[in-house]
C-alpha positions in Angstrom: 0.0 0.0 0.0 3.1 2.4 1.0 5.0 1.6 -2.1 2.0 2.4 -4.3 0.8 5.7 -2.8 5.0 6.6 -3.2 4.6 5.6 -6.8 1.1 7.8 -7.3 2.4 10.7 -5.4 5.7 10.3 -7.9 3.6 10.6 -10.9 1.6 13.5 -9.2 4.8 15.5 -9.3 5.7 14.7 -12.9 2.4 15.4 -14.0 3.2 19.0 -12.1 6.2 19.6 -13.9 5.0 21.3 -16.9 3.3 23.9 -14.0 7.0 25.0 -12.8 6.4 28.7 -13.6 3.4 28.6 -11.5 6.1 27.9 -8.2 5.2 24.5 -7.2 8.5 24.1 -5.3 8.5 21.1 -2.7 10.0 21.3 1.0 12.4 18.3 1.9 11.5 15.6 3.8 10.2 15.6 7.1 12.2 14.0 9.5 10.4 11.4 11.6 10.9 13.1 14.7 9.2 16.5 13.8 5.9 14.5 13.1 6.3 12.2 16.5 6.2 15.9 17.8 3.8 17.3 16.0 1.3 14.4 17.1 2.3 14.8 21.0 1.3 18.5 19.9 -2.2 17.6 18.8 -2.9 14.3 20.7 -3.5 12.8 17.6 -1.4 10.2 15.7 -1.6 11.2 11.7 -2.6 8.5 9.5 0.3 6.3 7.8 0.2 8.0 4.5 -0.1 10.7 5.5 3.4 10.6 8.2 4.6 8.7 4.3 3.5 11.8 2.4 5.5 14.7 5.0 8.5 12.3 4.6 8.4 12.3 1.2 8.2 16.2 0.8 7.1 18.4 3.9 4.2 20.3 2.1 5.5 22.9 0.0 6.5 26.5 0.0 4.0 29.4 -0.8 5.0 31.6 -3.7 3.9 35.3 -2.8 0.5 34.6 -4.5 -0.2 31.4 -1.9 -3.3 30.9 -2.7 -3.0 30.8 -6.6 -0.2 28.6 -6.4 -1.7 25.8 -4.4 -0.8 22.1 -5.8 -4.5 20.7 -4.9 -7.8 21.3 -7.2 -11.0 21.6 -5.4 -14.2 22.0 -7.1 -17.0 22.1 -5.1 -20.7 23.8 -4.9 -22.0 26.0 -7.2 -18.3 25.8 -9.3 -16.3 27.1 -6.6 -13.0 26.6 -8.2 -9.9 26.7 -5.4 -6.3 25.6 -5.3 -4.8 24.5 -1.7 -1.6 24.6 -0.2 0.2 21.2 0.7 1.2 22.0 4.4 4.4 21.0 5.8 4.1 19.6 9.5 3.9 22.8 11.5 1.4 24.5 9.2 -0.8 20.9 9.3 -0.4 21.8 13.3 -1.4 25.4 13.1 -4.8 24.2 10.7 -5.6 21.6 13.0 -5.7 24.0 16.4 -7.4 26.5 14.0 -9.6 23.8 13.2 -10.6 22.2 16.7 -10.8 25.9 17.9 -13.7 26.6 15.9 -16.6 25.8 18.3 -19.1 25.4 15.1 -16.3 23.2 13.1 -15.8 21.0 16.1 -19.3 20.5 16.7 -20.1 19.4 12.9 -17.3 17.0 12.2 -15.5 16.0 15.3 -11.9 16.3 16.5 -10.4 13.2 13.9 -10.3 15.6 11.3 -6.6 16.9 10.5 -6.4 19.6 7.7 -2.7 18.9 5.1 -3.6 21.4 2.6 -5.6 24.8 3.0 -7.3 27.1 0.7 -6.2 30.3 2.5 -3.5 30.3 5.4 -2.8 28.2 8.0 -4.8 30.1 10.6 -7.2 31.7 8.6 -8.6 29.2 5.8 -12.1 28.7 3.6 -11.8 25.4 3.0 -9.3 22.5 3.6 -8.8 19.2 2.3 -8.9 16.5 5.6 -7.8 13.1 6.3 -9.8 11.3 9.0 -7.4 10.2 11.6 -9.0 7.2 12.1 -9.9 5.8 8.7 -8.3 7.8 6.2 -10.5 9.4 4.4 -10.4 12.7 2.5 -12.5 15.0 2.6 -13.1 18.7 1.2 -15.0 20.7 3.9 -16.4 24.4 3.9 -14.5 25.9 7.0 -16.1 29.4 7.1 -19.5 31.0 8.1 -20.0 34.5 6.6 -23.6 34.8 6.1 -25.2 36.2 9.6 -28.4 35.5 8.5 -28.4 31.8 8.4 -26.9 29.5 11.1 -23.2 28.5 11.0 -23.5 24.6 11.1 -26.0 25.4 7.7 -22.6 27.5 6.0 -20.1 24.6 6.5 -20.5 21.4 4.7 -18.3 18.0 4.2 -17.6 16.6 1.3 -16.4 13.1 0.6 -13.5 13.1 -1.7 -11.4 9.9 -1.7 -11.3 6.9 0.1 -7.9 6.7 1.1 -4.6 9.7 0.4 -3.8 7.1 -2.4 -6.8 7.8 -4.4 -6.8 11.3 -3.5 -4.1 11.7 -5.5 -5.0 9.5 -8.2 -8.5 12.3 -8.4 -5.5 15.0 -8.5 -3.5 13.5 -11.5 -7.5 13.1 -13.5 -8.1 17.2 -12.7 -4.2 18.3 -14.7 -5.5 16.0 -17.6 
């Protein structure tokens, strides 16, 4: 299962190099040590693929137009077109706090889910891709509330994008074709 989501993720970054001028520039691998800490930090252990993915490449760095030059696609509602960030292991810490902080987003979808790539900033996101902690699963989920006039838990909203990390990234390579 490891060796295949390294061999998916592989071909995700080949399929992003024709995108170089866009500034899809990688961070080096996370050692294993920073994302022991980071999990002591959040009382949460971060799925396999995902500790595989941040020791492959720890997220990536922001150009200075951040949230053009996101690596992930999201498309969601009414054609709400978004790129998001791939967070190294601090940011993914910084997202989650920001996440379990939010009294509404707590409520709705729990503690389990951990935020590794943000439409937005770290602290201050619209939407994030999430992996479950506990089985996996990624999902794309509406993180902010704006309209006063209808109740926050009716403004954020899950959605189910991919079994597993693996296939995640097989739905990324599909949206650069």
């Amino acid at each position: 299962m490891t060796a295949d989501f390294v061999e998916r993720w592989e071909h995700f970054r080949g399929v992003l190099k024709p995108y170089d001028r866009a500034g899809f520039l990688f961070n080096p691998p996370c050692p294993a040590d920073k994302i022991q800490q980071a999990e002591q930090k959040i009382h949460l252990e971060l799925p396999a693929l995902l500790q595989t993915l941040l020791a492959l490449n720890n997220g990536q760095q922001a150009g200075s137009e951040d949230v053009k030059n996101g690596i992930f696609k999201s498309i969601s509602g009414w054609n709400v077109y978004e790129r998001h960030i791939f967070l190294g292991i601090a940011e993914i810490g910084t997202a989650y706090e920001t996440f379990t902080a939010d009294e509404v987003l707590l409520a709705e979808f729990g503690p389990s889910e951990i935020p590794f790539a943000v439409a937005g900033t770290p602290a201050r996101y619209r939407e994030a891709f999430c992996i479950h902690a506990l089985t996996g699963r990624v999902s794309l989920i509406w993180t902010q509330y704006p309209d006063p006039f209808n109740p926050p838990k009716w403004q954020v909203q899950k959605f189910d994008r991919a079994e597993s990390l693996t296939r995640f990234i097989e739905k990324q390579i599909e949206l650069y074709r």
